[in-house]
KETOR-365926 format. One record per residue: residue number from 1; residue in one letter; x, y, z of N, C-alpha, C in turn. Coordinates in Angstrom, 3 decimals, decimal comma. Layout:
<atoms>
{atom NUM; "A"; {X; Y; Z}; {X; Y; Z}; {X; Y; Z}}
...
</atoms>
This chain:
<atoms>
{atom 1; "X"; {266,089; 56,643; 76,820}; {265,658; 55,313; 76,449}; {265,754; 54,418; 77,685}}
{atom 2; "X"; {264,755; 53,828; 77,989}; {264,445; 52,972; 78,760}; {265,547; 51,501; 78,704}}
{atom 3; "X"; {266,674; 51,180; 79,502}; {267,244; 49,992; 79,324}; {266,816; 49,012; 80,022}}
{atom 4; "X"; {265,952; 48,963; 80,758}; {265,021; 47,871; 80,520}; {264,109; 47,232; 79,662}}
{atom 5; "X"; {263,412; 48,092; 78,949}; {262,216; 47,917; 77,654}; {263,041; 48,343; 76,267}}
{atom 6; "X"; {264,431; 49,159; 76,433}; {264,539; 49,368; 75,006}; {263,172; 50,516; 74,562}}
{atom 7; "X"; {262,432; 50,929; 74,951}; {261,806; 52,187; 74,604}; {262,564; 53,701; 74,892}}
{atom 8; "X"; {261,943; 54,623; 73,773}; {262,223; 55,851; 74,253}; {260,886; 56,527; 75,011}}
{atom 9; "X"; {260,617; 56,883; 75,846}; {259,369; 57,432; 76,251}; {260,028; 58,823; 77,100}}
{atom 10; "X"; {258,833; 59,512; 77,346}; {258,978; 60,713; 77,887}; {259,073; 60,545; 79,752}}
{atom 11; "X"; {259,353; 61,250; 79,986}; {259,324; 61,075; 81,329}; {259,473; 62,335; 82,837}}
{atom 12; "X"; {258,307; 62,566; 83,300}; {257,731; 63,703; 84,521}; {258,762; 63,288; 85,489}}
{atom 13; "X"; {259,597; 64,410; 85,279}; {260,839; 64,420; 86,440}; {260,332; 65,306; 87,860}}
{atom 14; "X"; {259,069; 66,584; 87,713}; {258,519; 66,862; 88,727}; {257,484; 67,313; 88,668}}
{atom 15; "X"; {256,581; 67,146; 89,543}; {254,760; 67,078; 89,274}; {254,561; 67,865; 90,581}}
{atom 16; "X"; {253,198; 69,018; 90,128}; {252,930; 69,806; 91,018}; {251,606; 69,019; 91,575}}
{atom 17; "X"; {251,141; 69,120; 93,162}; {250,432; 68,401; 93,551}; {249,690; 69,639; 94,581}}
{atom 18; "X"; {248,030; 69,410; 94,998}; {247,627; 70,070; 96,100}; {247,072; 69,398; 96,800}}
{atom 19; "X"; {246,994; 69,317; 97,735}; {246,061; 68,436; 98,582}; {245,605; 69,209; 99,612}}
{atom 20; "X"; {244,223; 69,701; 99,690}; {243,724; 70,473; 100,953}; {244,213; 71,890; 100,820}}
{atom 21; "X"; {244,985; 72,774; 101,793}; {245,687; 73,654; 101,511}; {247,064; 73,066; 101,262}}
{atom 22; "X"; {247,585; 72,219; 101,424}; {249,377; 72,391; 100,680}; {249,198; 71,715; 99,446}}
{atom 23; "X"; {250,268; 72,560; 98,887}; {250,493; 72,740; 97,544}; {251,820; 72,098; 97,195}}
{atom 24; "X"; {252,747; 71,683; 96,638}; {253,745; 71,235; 96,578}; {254,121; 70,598; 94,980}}
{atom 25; "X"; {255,434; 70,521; 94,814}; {256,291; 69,371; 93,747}; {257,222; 68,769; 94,300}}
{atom 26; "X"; {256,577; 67,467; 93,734}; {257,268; 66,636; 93,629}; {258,781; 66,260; 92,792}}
{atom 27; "X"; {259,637; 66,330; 93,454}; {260,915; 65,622; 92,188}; {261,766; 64,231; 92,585}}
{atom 28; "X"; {261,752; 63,935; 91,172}; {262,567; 62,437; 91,192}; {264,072; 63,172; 91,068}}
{atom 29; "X"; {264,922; 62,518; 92,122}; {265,970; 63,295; 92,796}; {266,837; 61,932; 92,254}}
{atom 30; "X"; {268,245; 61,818; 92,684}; {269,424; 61,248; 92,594}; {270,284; 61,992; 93,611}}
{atom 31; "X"; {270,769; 61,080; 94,896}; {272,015; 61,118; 95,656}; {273,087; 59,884; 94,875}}
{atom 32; "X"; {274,473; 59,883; 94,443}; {275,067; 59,564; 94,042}; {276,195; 59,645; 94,669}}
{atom 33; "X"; {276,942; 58,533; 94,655}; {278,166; 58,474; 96,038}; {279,285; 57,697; 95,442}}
{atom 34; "X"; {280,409; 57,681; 95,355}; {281,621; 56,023; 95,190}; {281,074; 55,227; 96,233}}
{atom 35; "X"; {281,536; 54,085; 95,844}; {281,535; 53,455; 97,199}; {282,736; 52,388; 96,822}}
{atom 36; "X"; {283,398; 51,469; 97,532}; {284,141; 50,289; 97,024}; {283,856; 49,278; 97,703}}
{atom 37; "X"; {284,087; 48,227; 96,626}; {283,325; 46,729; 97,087}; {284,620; 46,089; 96,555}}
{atom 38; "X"; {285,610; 45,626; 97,698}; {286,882; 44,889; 97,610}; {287,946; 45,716; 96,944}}
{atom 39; "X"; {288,481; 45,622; 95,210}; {289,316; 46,210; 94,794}; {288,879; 47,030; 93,659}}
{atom 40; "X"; {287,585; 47,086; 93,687}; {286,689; 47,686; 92,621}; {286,144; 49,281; 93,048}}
{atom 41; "X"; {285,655; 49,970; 92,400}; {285,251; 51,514; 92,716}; {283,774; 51,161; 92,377}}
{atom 42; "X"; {282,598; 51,606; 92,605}; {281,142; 51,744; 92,004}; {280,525; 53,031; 92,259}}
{atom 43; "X"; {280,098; 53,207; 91,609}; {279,037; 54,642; 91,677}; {277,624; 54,360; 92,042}}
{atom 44; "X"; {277,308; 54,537; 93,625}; {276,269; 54,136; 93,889}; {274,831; 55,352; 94,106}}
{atom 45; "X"; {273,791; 54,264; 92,741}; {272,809; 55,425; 92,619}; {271,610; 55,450; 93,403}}
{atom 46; "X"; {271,231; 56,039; 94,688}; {270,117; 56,385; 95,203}; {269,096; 57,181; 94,414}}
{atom 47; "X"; {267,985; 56,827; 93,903}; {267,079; 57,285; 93,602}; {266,208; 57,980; 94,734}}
{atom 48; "X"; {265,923; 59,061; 95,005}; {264,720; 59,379; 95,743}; {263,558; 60,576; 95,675}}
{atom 49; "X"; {263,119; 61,058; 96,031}; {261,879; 62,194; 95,978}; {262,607; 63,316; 96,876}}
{atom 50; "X"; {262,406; 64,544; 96,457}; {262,835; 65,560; 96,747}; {261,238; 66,622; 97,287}}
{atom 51; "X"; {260,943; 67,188; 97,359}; {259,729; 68,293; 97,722}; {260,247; 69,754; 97,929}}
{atom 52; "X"; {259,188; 70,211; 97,455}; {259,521; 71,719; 97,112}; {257,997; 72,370; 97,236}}
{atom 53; "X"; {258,028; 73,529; 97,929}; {257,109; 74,891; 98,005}; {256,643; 75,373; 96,627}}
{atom 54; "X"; {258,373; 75,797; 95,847}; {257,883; 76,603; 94,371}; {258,618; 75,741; 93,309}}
{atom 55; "X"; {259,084; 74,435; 93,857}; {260,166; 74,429; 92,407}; {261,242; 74,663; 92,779}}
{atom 56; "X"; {261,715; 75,472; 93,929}; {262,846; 75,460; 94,036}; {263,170; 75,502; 95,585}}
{atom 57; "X"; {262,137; 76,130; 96,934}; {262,932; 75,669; 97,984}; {262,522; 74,818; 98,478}}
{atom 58; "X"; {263,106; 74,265; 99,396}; {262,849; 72,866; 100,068}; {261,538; 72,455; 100,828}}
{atom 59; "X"; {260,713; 71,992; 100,936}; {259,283; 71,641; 102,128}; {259,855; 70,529; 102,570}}
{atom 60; "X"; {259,995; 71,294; 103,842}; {260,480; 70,735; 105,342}; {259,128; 70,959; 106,068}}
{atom 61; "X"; {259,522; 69,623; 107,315}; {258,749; 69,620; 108,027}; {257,908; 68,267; 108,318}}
{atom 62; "X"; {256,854; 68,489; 109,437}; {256,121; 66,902; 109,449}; {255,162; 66,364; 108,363}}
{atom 63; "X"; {254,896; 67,331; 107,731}; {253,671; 67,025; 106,729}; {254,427; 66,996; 105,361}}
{atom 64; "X"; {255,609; 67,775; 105,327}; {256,247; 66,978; 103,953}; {257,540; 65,743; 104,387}}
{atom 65; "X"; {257,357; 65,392; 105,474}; {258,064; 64,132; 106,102}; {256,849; 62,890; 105,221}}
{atom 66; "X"; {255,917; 63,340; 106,145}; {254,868; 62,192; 106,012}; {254,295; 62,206; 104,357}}
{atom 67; "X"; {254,359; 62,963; 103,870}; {254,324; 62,680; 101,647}; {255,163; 62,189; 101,219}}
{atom 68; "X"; {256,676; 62,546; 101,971}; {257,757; 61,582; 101,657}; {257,455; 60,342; 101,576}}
{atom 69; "X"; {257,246; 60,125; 102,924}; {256,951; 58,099; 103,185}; {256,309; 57,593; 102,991}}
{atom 70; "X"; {254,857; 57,862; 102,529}; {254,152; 57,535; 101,579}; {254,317; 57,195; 100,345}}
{atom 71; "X"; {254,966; 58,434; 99,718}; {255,698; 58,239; 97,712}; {256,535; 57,223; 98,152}}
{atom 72; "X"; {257,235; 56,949; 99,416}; {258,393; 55,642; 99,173}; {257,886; 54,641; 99,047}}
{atom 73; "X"; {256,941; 54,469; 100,035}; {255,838; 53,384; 100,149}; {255,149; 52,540; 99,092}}
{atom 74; "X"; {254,911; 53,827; 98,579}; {254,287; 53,339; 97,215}; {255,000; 52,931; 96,185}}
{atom 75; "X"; {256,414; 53,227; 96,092}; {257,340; 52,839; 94,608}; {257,417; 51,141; 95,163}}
{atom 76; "X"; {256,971; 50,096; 94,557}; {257,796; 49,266; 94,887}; {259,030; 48,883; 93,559}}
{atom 77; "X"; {259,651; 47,726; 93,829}; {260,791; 47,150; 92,844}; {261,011; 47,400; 91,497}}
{atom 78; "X"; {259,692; 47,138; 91,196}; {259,749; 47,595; 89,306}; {259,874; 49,318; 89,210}}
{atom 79; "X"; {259,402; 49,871; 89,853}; {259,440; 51,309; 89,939}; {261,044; 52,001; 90,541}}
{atom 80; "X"; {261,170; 51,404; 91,369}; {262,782; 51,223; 91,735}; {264,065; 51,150; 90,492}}
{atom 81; "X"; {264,321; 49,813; 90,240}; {264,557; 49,781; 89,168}; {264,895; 50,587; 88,205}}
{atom 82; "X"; {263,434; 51,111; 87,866}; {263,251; 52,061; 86,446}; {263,909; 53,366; 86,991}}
{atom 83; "X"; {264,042; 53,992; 88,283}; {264,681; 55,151; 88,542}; {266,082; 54,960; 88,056}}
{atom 84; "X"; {266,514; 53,835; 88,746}; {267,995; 53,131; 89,121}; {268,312; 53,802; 87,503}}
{atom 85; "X"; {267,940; 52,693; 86,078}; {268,123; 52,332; 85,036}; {268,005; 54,003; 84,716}}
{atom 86; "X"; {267,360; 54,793; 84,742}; {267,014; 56,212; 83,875}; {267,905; 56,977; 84,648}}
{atom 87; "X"; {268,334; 56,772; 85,601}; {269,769; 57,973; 86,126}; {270,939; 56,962; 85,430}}
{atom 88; "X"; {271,134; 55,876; 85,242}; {272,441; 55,450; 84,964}; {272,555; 55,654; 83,259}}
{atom 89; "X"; {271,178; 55,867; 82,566}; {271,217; 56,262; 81,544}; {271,776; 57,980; 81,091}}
{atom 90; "X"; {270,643; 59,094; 82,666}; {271,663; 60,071; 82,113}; {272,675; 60,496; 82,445}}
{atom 91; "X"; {272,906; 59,874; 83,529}; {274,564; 60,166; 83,650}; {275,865; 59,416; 82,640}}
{atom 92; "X"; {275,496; 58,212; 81,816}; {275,895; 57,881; 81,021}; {276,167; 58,623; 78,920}}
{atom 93; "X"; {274,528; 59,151; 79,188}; {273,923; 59,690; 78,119}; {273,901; 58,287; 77,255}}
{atom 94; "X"; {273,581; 57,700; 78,100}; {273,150; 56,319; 76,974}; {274,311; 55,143; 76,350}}
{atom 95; "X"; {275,603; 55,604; 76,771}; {276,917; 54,668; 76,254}; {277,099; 54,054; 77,601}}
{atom 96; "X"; {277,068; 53,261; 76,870}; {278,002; 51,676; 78,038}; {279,191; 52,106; 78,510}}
{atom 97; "X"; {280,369; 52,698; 78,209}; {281,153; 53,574; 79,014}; {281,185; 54,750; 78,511}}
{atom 98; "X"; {282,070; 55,614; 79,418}; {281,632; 56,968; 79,096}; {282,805; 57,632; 80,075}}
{atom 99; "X"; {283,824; 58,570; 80,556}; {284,899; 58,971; 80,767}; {283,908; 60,337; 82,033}}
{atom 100; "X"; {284,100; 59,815; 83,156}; {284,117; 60,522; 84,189}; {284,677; 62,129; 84,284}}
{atom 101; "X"; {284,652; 62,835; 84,077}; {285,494; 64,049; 84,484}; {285,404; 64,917; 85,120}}
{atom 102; "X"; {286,476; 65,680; 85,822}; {286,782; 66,786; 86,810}; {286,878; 67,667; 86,219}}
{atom 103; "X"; {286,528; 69,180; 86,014}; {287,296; 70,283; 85,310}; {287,472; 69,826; 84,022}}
{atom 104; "X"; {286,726; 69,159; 82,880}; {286,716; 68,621; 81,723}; {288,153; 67,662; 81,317}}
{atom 105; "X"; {288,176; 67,184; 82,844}; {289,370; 66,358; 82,411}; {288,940; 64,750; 82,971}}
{atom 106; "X"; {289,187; 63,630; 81,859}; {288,975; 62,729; 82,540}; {289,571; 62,016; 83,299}}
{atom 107; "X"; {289,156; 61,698; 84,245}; {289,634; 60,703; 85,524}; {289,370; 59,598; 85,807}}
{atom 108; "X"; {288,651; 59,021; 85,379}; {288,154; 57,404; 85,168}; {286,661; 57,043; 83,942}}
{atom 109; "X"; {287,057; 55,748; 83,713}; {286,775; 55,567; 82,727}; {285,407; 54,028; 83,417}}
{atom 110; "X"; {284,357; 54,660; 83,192}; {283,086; 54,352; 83,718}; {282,299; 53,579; 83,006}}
{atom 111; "X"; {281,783; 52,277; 83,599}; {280,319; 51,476; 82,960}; {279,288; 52,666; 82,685}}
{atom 112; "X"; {278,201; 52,483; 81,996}; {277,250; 53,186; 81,926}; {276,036; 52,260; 82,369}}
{atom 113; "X"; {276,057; 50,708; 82,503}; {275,204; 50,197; 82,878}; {275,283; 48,973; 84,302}}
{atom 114; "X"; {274,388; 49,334; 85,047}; {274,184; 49,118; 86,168}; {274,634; 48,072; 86,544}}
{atom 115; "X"; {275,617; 47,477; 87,582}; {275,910; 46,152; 87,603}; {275,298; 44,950; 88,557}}
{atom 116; "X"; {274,266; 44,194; 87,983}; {273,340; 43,203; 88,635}; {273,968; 42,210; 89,835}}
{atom 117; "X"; {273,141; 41,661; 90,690}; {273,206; 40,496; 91,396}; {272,256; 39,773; 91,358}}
{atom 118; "X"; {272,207; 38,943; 91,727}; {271,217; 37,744; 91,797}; {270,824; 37,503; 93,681}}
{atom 119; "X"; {269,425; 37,259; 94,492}; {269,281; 37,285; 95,513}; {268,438; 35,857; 95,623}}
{atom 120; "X"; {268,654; 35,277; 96,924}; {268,221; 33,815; 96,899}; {266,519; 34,082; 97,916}}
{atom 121; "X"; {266,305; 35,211; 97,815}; {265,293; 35,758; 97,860}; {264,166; 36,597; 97,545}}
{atom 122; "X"; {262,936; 36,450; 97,674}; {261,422; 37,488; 96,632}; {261,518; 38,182; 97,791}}
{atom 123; "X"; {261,191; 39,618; 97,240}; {260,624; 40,560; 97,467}; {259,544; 41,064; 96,755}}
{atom 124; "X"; {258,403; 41,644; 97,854}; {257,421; 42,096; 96,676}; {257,387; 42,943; 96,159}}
{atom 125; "X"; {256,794; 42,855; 94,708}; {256,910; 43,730; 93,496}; {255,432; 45,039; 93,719}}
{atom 126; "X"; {254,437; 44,112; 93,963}; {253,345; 45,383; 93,951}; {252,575; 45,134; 94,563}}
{atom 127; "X"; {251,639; 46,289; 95,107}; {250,483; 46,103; 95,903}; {249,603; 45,339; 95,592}}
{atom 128; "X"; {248,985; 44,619; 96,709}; {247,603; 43,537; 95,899}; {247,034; 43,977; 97,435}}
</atoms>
């Protein structure tokens, strides 16, 4: 479920693509890290694109460099966002907290939803 819209919709976690001779998939990836901000812990979620040959090994190289930076190119803010919001959903499974664990033991006891700021600046949202 979408916690931005409150919808449930489906959602293409990896899409096979050809262009010319290369062939490739695409995946919507998650790097996930702690980080601390003063006396607080956060779980910080990088959304990004992953590439793959079959699905499973990696496409390396200049020409899956340059599909990379393009797909980045193209996500702007609202698309951002919606990654952000749909990994904090499944790593949550949808509860506002939810109990972290090691070896099925828990170790901290976790938001499930993303924690906002406010910026005294626009950024743009989409291509025109």
């Amino acid at each position: 479920m979408s916690a931005r819209t409150g919808r449930l919709q489906p959602r293409t976690v990896a899409k096979h693509y050809t262009y010319g001779s290369y062939k490739f998939y695409r995946h919507y990836a998650l790097n996930a890290r702690f980080e601390r901000f003063g006396d607080q812990w956060a779980i910080m979620l990088h959304p990004y694109f992953h590439f793959t040959t079959d699905g499973e090994r990696r496409w390396e190289g200049d020409v899956a460099r340059s599909y990379h930076i393009r797909a980045r190119a193209r996500e702007f803010n609202a698309a951002f966002l919606n990654n952000v919001l749909y990994w904090a959903y499944e790593l949550s499974e949808g509860r506002e907290t939810f109990d972290l664990r090691v070896y099925g033991e828990p170790v901290m006891r976790v938001r499930g939803v993303p924690t906002t700021v406010e910026a005294a600046f626009g950024i743009r949202t989409s291509a025109k």
